[in-house]
C-alpha positions as a Markdown table, in Angstrom:
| # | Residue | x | y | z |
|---|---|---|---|---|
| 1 | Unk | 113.3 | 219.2 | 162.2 |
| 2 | Unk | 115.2 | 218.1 | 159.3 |
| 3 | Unk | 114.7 | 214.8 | 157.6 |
| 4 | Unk | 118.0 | 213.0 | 158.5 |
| 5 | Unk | 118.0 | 214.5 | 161.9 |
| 6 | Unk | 114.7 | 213.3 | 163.0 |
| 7 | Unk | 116.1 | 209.6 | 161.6 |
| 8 | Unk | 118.8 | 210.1 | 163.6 |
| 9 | Unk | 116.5 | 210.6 | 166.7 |
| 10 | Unk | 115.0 | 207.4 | 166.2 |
| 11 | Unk | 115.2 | 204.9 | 168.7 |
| 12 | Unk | 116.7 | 201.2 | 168.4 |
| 13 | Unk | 113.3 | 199.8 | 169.4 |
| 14 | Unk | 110.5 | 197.7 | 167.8 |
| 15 | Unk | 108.1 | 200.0 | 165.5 |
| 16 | Unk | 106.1 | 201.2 | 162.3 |
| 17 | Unk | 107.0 | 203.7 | 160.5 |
| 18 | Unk | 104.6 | 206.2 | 158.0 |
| 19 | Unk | 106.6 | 207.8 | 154.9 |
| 20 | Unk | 105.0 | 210.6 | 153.2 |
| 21 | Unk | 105.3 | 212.5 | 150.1 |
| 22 | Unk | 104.6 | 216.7 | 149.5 |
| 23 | Unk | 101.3 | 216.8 | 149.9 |
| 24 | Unk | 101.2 | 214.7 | 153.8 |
| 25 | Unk | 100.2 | 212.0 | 151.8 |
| 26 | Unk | 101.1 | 208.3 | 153.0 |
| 27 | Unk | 103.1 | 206.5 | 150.4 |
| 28 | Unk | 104.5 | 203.6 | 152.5 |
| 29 | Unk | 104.3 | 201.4 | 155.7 |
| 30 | Unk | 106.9 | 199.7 | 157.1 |
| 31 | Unk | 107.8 | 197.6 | 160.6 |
| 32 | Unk | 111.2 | 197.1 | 161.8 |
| 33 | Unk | 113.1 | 195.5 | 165.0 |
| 34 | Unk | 114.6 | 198.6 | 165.4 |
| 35 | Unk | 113.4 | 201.6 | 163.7 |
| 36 | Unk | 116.4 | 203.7 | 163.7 |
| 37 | Unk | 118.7 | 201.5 | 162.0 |
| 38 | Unk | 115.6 | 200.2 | 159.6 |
| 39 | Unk | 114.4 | 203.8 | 158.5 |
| 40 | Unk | 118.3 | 204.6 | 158.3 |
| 41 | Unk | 119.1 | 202.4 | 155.9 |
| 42 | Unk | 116.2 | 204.2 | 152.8 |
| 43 | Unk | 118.6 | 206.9 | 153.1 |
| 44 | Unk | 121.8 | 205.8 | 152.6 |
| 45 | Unk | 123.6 | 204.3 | 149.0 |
| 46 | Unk | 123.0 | 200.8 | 148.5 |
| 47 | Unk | 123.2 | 198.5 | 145.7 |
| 48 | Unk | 120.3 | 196.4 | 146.7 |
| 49 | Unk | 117.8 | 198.7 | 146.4 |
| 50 | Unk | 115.4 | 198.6 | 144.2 |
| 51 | Unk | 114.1 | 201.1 | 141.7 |
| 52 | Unk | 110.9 | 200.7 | 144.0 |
| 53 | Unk | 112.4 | 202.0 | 146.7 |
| 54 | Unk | 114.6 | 204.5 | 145.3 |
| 55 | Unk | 111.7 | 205.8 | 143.9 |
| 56 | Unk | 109.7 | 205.7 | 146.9 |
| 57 | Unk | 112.9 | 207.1 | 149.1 |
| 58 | Unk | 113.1 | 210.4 | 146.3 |
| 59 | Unk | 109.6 | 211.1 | 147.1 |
| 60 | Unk | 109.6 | 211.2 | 150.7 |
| 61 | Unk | 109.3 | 214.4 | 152.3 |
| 62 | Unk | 108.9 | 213.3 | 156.3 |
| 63 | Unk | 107.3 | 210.7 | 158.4 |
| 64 | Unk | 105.4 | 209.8 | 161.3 |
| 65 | Unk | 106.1 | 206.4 | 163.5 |
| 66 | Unk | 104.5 | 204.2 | 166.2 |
| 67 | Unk | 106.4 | 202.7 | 168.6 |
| 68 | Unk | 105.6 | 198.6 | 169.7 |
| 69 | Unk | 106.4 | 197.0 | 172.6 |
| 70 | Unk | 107.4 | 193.8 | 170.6 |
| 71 | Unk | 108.1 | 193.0 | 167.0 |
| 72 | Unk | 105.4 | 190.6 | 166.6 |
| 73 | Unk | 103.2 | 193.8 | 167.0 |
| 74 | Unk | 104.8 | 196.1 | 164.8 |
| 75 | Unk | 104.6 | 193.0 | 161.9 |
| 76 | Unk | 100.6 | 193.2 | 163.0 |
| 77 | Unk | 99.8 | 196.8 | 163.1 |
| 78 | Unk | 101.8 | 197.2 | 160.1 |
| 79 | Unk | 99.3 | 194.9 | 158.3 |
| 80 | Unk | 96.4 | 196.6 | 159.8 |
| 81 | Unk | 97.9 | 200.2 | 158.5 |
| 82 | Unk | 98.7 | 198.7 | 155.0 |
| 83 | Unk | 94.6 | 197.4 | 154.9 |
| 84 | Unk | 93.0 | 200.6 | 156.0 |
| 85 | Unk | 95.5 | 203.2 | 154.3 |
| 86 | Unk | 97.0 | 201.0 | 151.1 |
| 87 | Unk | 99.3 | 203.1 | 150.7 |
| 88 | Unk | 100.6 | 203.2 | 146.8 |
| 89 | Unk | 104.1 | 202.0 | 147.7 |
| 90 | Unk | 102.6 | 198.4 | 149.6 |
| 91 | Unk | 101.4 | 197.0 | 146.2 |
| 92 | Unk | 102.3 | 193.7 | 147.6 |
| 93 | Unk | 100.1 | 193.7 | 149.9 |
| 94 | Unk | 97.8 | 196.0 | 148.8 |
| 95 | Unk | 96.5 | 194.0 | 145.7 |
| 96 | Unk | 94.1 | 191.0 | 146.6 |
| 97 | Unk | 95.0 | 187.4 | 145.6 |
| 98 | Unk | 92.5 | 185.0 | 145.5 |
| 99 | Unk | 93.3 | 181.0 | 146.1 |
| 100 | Unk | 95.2 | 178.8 | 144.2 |
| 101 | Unk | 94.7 | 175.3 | 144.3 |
| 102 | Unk | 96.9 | 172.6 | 142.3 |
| 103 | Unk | 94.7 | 170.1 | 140.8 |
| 104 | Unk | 95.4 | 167.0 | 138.8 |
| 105 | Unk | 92.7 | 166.3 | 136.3 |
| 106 | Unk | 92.0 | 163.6 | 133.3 |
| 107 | Unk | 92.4 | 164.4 | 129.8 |
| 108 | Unk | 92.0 | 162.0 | 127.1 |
| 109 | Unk | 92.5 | 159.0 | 129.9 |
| 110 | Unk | 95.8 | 160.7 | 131.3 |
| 111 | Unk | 95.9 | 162.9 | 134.4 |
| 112 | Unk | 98.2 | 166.0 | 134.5 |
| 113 | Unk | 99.1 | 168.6 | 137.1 |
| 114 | Unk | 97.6 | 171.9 | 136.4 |
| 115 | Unk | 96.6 | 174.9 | 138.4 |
| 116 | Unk | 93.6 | 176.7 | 139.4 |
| 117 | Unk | 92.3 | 179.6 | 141.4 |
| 118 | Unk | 88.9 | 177.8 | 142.0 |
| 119 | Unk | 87.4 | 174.4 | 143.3 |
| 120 | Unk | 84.9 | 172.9 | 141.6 |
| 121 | Unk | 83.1 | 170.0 | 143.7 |
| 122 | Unk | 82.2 | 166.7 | 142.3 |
| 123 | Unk | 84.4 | 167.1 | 138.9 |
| 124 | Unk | 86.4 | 163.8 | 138.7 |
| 125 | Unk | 89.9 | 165.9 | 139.5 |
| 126 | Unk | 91.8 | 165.8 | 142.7 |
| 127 | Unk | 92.3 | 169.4 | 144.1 |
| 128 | Unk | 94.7 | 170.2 | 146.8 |
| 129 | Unk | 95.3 | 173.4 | 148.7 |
| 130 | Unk | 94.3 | 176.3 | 148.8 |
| 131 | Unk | 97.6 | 177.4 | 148.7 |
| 132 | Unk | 98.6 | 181.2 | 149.2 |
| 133 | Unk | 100.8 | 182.6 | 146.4 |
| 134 | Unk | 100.1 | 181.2 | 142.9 |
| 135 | Unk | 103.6 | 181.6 | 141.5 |
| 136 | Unk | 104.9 | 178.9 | 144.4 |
| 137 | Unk | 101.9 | 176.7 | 142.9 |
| 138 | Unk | 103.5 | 177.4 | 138.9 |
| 139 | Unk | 107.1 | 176.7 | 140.5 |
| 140 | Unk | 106.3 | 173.4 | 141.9 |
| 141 | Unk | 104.6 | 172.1 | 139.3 |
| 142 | Unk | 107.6 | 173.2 | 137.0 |
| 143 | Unk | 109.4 | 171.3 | 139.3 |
| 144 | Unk | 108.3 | 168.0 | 139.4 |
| 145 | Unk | 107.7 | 168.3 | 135.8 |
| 146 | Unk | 111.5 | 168.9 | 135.2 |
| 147 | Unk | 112.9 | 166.7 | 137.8 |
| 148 | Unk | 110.9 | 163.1 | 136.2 |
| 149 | Unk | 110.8 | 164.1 | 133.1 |
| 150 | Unk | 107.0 | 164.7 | 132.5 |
| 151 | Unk | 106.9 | 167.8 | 130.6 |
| 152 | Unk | 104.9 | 166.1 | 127.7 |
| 153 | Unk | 104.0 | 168.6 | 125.4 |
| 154 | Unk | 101.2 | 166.3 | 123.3 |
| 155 | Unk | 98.9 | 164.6 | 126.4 |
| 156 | Unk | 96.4 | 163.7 | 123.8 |
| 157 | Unk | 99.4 | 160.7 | 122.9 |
| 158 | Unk | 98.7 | 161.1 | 119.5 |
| 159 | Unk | 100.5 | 161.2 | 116.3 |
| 160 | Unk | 103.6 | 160.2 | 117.9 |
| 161 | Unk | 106.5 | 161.1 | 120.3 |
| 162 | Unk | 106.0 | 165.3 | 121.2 |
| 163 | Unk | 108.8 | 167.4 | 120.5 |
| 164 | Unk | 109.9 | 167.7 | 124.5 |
| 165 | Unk | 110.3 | 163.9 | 124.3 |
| 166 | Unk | 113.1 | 164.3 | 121.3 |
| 167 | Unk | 114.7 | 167.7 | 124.1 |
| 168 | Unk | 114.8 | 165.0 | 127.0 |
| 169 | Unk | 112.2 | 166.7 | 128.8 |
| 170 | Unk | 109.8 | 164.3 | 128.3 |
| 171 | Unk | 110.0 | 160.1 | 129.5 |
| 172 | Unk | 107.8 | 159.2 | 126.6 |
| 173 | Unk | 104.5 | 159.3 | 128.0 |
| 174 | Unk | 103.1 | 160.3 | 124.7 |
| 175 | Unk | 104.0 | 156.9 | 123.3 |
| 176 | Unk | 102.4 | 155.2 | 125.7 |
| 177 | Unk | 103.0 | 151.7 | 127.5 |
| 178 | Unk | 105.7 | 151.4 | 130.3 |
| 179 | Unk | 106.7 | 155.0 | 129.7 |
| 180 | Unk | 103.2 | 156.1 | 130.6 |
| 181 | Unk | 102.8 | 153.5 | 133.5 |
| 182 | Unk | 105.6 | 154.7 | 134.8 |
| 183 | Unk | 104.4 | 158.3 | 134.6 |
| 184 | Unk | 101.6 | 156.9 | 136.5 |
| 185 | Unk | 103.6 | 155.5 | 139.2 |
| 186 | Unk | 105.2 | 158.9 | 139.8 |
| 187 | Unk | 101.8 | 160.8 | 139.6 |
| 188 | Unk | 100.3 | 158.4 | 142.6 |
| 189 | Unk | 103.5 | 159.6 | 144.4 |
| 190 | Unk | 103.2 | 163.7 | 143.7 |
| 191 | Unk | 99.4 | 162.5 | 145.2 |
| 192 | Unk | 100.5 | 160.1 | 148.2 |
| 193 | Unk | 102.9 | 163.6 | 149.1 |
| 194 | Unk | 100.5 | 165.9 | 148.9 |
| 195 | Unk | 97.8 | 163.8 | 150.9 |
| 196 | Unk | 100.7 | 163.7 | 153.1 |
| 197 | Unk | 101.1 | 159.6 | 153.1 |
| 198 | Unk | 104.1 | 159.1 | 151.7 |
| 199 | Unk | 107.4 | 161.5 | 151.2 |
| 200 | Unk | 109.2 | 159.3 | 148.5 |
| 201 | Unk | 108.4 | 161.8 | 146.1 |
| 202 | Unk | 111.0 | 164.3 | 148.0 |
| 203 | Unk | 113.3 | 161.6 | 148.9 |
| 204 | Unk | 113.8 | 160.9 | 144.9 |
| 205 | Unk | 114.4 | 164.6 | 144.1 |
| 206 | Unk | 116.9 | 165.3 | 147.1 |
| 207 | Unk | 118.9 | 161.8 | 146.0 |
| 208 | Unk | 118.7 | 163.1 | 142.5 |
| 209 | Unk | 120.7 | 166.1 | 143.7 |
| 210 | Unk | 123.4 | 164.4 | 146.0 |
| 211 | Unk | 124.1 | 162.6 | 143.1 |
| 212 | Unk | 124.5 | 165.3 | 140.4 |
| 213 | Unk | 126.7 | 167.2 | 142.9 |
| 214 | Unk | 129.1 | 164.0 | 143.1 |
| 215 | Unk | 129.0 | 163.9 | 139.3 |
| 216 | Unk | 130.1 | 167.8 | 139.8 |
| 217 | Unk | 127.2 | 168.8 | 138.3 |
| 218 | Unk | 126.3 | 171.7 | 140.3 |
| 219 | Unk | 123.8 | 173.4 | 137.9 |
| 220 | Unk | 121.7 | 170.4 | 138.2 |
| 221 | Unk | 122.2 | 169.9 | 141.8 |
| 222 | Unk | 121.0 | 173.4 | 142.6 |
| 223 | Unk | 118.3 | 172.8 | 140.2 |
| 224 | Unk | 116.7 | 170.1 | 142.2 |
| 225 | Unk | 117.2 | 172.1 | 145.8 |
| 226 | Unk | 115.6 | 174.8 | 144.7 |
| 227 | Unk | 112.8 | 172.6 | 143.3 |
| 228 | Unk | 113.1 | 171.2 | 147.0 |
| 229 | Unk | 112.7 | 174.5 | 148.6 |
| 230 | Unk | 109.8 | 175.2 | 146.1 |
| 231 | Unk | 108.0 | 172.5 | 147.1 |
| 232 | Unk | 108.4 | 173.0 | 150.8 |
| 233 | Unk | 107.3 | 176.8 | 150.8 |
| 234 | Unk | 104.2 | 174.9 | 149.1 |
| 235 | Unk | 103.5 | 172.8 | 152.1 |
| 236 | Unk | 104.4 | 175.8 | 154.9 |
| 237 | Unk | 101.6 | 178.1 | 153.3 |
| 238 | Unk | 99.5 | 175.5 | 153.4 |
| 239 | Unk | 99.9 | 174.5 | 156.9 |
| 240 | Unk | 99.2 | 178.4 | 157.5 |
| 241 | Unk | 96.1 | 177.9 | 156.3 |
| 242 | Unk | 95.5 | 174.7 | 158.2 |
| 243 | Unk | 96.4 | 177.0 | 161.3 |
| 244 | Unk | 94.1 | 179.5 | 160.6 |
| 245 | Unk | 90.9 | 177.6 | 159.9 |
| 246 | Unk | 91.4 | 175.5 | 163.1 |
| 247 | Unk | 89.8 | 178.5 | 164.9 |
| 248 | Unk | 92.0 | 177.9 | 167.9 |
| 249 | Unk | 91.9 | 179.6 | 171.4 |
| 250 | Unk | 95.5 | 180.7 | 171.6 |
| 251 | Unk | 97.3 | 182.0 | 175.0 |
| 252 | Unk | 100.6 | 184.0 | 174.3 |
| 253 | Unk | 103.1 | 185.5 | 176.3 |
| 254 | Unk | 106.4 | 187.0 | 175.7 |
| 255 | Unk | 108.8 | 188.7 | 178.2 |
| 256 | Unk | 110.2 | 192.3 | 177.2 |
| 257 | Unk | 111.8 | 192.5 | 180.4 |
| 258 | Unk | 112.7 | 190.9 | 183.2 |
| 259 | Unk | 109.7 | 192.0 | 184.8 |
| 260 | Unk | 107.0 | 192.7 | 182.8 |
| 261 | Unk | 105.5 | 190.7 | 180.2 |
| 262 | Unk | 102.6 | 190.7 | 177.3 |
| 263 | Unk | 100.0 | 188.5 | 177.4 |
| 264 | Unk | 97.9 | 187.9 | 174.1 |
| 265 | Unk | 94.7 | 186.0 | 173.4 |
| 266 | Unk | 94.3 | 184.9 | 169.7 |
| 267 | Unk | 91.5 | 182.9 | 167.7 |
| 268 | Unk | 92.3 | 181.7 | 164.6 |
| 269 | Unk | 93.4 | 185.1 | 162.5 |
| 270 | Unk | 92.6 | 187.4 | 165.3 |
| 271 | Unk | 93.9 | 189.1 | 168.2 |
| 272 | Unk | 91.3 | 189.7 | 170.8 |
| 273 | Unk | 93.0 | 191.0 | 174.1 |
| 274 | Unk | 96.2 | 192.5 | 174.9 |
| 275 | Unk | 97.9 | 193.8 | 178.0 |
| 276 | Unk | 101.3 | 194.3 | 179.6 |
| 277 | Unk | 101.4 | 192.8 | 182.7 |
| 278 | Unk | 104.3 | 192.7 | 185.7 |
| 279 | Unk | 104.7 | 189.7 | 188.1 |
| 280 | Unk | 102.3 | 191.2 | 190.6 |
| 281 | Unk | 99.8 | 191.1 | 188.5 |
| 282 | Unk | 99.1 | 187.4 | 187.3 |
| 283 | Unk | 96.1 | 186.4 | 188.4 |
| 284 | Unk | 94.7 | 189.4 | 190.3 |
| 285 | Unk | 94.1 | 191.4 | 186.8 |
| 286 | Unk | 93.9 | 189.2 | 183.6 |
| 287 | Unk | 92.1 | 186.0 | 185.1 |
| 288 | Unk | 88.4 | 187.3 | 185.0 |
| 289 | Unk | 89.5 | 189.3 | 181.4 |
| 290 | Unk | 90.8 | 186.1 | 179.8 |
| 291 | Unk | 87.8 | 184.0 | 181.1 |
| 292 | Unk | 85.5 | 186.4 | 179.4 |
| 293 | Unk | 87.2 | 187.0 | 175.8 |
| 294 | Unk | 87.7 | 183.1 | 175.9 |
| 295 | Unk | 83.9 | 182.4 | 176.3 |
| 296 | Unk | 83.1 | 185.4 | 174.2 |
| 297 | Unk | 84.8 | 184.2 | 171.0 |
| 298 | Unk | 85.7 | 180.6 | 171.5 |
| 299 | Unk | 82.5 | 179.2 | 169.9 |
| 300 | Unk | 82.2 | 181.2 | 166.8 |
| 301 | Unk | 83.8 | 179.1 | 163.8 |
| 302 | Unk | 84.3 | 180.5 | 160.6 |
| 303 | Unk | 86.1 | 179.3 | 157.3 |
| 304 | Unk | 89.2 | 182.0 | 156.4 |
| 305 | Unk | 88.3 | 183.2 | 153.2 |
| 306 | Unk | 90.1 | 186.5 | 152.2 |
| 307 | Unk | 93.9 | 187.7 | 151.8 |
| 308 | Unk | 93.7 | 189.7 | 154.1 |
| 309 | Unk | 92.9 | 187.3 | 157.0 |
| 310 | Unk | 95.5 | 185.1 | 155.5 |
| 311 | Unk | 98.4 | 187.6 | 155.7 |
| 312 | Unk | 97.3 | 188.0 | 159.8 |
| 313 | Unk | 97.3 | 184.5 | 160.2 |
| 314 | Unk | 100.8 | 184.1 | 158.7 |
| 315 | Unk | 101.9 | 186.9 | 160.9 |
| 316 | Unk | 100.7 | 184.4 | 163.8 |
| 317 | Unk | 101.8 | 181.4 | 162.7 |
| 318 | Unk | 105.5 | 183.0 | 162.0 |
| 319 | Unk | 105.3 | 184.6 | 165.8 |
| 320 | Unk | 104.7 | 181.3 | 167.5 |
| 321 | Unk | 106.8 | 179.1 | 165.8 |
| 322 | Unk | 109.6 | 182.1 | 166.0 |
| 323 | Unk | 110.8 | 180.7 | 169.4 |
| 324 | Unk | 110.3 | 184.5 | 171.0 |
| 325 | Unk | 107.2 | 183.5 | 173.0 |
| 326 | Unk | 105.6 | 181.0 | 175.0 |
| 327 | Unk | 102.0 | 179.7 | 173.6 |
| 328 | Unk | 99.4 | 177.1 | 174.9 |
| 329 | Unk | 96.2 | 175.7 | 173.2 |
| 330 | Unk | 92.4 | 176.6 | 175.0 |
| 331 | Unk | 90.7 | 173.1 | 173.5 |
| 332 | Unk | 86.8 | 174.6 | 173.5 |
| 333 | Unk | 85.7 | 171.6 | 175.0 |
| 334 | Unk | 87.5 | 173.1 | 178.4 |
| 335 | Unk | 84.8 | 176.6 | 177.7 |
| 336 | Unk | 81.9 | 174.4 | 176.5 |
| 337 | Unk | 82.4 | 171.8 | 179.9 |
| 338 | Unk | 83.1 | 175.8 | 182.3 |
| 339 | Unk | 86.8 | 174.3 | 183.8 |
| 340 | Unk | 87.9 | 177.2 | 184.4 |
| 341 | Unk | 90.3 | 175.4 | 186.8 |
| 342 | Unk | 92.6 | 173.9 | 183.6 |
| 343 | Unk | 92.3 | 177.4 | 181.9 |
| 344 | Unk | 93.8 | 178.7 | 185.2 |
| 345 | Unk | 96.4 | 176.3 | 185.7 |
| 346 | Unk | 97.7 | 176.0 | 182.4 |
| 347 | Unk | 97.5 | 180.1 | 182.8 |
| 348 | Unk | 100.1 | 179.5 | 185.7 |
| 349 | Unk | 101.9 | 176.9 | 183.7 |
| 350 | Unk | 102.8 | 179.0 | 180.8 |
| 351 | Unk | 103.7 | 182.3 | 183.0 |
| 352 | Unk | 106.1 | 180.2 | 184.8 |
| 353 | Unk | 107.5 | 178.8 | 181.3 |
| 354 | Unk | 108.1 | 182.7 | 180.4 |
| 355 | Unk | 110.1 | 183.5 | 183.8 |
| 356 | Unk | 112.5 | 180.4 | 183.4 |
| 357 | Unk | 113.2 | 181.4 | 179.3 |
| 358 | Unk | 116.4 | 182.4 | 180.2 |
């Protein structure tokens, strides 16, 4: 079968598709909502392709595809493909990042917001993360640098004012007195905000742009959103993390149609039981199967440690907070105590909450 036929034969379902070059080889992995209309749209002109894929797209001789029942599992076995094949195409994913944290430390009596891939306990600096993508660490320090003026370029505050102090970029910290208590004053708010105390910080930066957009000045407004959006993409990744390392017994279920629905069981990063289920089957088959993956795998508790594990758990964490399922909480105390009568009820609860969606 011809390339653009067997695209055309695709169907409009949930899926992950397999490119490969000459030689059978696997050059990419991809999901999609709908496969047809996803795989479709390598092969047709577009201006917003990149030379990535266009490079990709020249070398593709056929490809293979798997089809999902949902699109929450084409997102996870695309993941688990992209790990075991890494394909040369998913460099994104295919290249390991290691944490970055954003620390504020002392120098010369001043503290300054830097960024590093390591923690070091019992230094004197204050280190908060670990955040996911280092460039979203370097943007948000950019920005709070550029929206108060603390870009000082001499933070030993000696021989005089620094040269981004004579630009504007710079509130005069390197001179000293109420300039630098005033730097001080916004450093223990950037802290209070990221200790998540106090939001001031953002409430500043979003008044500063409401007010150069009534000034018309609309470079500067968009400035400070996107130092806005920066800075919340900051706090999202880490409350992926937070997710993650709270180990939690998770209970998932999503309708595909009107009757039959998948059930999933997740802890922390992982997906330990799966099964499509109709509505005669609620308790008869997956009672006795949930009860024994939940007191399997509920006590174990590890720490999330690698990029890999990360990219499943924001997988998850996008999936439940998408609105296309139904989740509750398993609290281990409810497997540590055996009441397998809450498990069961809030079991009922949730399949019931799945059957009124719409």
């Amino acid at each position: 079968m011809k390339l653009k036929e067997k695209v055309k034969s695709l169907p409009l379902t949930p899926g992950v598709y397999l490119m490969k070059d000459s030689h059978g080889h696997i050059i990419y992995v991809g999901k999609a909502k709908s496969l047809k209309k996803r795989v479709q749209s390598y092969f047709q002109h577009s201006k917003a392709h990149t030379q990535k894929i266009k490079k990709m797209v020249s070398n593709i001789i056929d490809f293979d595809y798997v089809l999902t029942d949902t699109e929450f599992e084409a997102f996870w076995l695309e993941c688990k493909l992209i790990k075991e094949l890494k394909p040369h195409f998913n460099k994104k994913m295919k290249n390991p990042h290691s944490y970055t944290y954003l620390v504020i430390n002392m120098e010369e009596g001043k503290r300054i917001l830097k960024m590093s891939n390591s923690l070091v306990e019992n230094d004197g600096n204050l280190y908060f993360g670990p955040f996911l993508n280092k460039y979203t660490v370097e943007r948000a320090i950019t920005g709070l640098r550029d929206a108060f003026k603390i870009n000082c370029s001499n933070p030993s505050m000696k021989h005089g004012p620094c040269l981004n102090y004579s630009l504007g970029l710079c509130i005069g910290t390197c001179l000293g007195g109420s300039a630098l208590e005033q730097y001080n004053q916004i450093l223990d708010k950037v802290i209070a905000f990221l200790n998540r105390t106090d939001t001031k910080i953002l409430e500043e930066i979003e008044q500063k742009m409401v007010t150069a957009s009534e000034q018309f000045q609309f470079e500067a407004a968009a400035k400070y959103r996107n130092i806005l959006e920066t800075i919340n993409a900051l706090l999202y990744k880490e409350r992926v993390i937070e997710f993650t390392e709270a180990n939690q017994n998770i209970i998932v279920v999503e309708a595909i149609t009107e009757s039959t629905f998948i059930l999933f069981l997740i802890k922390g990063s992982k997906l330990l039981y799966r099964e499509t289920l109709n509505n005669e089957q609620i308790f008869g088959t997956i009672k006795m199967n949930l009860l024994t993956y939940l007191t399997q795998n509920s006590l174990s508790t590890r720490i999330v440690v690698s990029k890999e594990e990360l990219d499943e758990a924001q997988i998850i964490y996008n999936y439940l907070k998408s609105g296309n399922c139904c989740y509750r909480i398993i609290p281990n105390e409810w497997l540590e105590e055996g009441n397998v009568l809450l498990i069961e009820n809030v079991l009922e609860e949730l399949l019931n909450e799945v059957w009124n969606i719409d």
